[in-house]
C-alpha positions in Angstrom: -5.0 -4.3 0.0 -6.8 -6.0 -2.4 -9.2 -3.3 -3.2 -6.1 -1.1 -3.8 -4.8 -3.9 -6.2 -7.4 -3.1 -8.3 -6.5 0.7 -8.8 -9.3 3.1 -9.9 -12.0 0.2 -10.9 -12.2 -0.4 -6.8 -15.5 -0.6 -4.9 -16.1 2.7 -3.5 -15.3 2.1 0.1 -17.9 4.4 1.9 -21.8 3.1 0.4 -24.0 5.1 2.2 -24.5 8.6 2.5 -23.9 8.6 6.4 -20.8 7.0 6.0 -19.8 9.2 2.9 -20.7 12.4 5.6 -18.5 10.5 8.2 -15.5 10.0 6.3 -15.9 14.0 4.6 -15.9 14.9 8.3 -13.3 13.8 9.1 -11.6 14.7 6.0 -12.2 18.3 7.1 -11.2 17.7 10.3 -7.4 16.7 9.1 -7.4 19.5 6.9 -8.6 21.7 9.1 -5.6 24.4 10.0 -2.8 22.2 8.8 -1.7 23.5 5.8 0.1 19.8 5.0 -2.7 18.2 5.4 -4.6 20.1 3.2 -1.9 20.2 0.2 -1.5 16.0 0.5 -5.5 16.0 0.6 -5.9 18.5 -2.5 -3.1 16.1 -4.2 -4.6 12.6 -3.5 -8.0 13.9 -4.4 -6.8 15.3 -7.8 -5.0 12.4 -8.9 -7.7 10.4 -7.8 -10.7 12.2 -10.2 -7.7 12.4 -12.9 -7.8 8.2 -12.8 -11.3 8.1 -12.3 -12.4 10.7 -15.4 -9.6 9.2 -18.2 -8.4 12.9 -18.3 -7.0 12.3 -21.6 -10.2 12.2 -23.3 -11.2 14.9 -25.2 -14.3 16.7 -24.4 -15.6 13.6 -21.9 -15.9 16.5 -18.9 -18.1 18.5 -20.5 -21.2 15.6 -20.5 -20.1 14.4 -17.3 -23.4 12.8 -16.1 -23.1 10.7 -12.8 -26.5 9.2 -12.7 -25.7 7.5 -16.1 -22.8 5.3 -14.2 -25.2 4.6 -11.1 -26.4 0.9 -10.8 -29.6 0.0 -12.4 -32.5 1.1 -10.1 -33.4 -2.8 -9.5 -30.5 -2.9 -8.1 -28.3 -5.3 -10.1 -24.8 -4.8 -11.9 -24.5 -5.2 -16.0 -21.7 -7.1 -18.0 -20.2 -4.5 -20.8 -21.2 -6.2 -23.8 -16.9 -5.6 -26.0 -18.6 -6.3 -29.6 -18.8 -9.8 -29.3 -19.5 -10.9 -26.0 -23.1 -10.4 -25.4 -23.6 -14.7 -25.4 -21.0 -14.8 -22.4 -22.7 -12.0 -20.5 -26.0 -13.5 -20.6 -24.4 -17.2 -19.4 -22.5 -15.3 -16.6 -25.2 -13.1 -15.7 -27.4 -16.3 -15.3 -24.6 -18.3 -13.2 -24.5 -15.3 -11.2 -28.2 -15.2 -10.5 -27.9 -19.2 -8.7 -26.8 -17.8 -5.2 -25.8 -21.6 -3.9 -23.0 -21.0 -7.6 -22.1 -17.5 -7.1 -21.2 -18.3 -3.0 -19.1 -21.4 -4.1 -17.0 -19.4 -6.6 -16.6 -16.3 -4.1 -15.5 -18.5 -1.4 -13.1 -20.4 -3.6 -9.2 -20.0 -2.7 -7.8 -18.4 -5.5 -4.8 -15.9 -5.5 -4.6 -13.1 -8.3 -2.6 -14.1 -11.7 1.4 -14.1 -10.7 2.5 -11.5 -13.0 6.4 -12.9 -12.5 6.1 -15.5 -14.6 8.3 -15.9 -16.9 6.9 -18.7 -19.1 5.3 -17.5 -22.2 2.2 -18.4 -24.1 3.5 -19.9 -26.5 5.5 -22.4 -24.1 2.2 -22.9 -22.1 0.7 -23.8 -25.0 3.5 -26.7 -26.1 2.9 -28.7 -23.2 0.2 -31.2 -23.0 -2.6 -30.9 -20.1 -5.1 -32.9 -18.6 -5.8 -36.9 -18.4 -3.8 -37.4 -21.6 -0.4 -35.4 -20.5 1.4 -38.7 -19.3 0.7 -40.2 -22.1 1.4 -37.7 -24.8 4.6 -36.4 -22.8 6.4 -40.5 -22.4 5.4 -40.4 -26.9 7.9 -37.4 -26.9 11.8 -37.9 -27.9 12.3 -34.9 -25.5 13.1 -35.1 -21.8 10.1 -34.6 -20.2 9.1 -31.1 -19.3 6.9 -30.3 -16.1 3.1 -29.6 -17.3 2.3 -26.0 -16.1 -0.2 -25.3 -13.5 -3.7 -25.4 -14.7 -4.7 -21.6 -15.4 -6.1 -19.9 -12.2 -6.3 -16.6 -14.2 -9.6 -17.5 -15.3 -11.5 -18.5 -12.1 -9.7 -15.4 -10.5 -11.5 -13.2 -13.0 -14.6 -14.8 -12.5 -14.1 -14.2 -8.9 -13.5 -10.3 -9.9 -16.4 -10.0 -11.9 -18.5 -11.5 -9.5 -17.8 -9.5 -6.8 -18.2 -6.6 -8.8 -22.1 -8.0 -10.2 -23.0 -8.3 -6.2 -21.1 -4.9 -4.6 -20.6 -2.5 -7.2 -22.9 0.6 -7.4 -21.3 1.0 -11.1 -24.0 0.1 -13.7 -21.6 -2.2 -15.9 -18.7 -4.1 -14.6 -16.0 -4.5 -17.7 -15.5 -8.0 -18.8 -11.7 -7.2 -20.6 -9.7 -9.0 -17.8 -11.9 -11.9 -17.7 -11.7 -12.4 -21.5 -8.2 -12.2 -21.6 -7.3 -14.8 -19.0 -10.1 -17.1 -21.3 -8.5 -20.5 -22.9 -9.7 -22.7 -25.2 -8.8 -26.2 -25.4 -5.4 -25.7 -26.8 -4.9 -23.2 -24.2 -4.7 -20.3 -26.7 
């Protein structure tokens, strides 16, 4: 479920090339003689390399090159450096590297970002956080608001990307999600 969450940018599911010749087995096997079969397989299979080649890029088929999206030879995952980034990608790369770190984050319980909230940025931003909150919050004329959650978007994306760095076979991971859910002290 999870894996599906993530839409195209999912971990390929079979690795190897014995399970890749497994799973195209029995792919042939179901369409084998059944004409609905064949149809729904021909349907998921086109939508599928649809998402996965950004068919609305002009001229990208034509220098298709799969080897140039493999993972690096030594084996590890890169961080897509988006213009300005390349100091974060270097201090994530590094706090990936400490296994005992990367283990503790993975194994954190963390559920993806609840997309039905309803309160804004700008209203997260208003309300007062950490050790100072009561404090700030009995100084205001207002009634007191609840403080929001603290913001598991962040350690969630970490938890992405990290999972990404150790199973991909992608070269780069894409560090857009993670960036976004970043908040400085002001929580903006």
């Amino acid at each position: 479920d999870e894996a599906r969450a993530l839409g195209p940018a999912a971990p390929p599911a079979c690795k190897s090339h014995e399970c890749r010749a497994v799973a195209y087995a029995v792919l042939v096997e179901l369409a084998d003689g059944e004409p609905d079969n064949l149809s729904q397989l021909l349907r998921l299979q086109l939508k599928q390399q649809l998402q996965r080649s950004g068919a609305n890029t002009v001229g990208m088929q034509w220098h298709y090159m799969p080897a140039a999206q493999e993972k690096a030879p030594c084996g590890y995952v890169g961080l897509r450096n988006l213009g300005a980034t390349c100091y974060f990608n270097a201090l994530a790369q590094q706090l990936f590297m400490i296994p005992e770190f990367r283990a503790a984050i993975l194994e954190l319980p963390v559920s993806p970002p609840d997309s039905t909230s309803n309160t804004t940025r700008s209203q997260k931003a208003l309300a007062p956080e950490g050790a100072c909150a009561p404090l700030l919050m009995s100084a205001v004329a207002a009634p007191a608001a609840p403080a929001p959650p603290p913001n598991r978007d962040l350690l969630y994306h970490l938890q992405v990307m990290f999972g990404y760095l150790q199973e991909s076979e992608k070269r780069s991971f894409d560090t857009k999600d993670f960036c976004a859910a970043y908040r400085d002290f002001e929580n903006v």
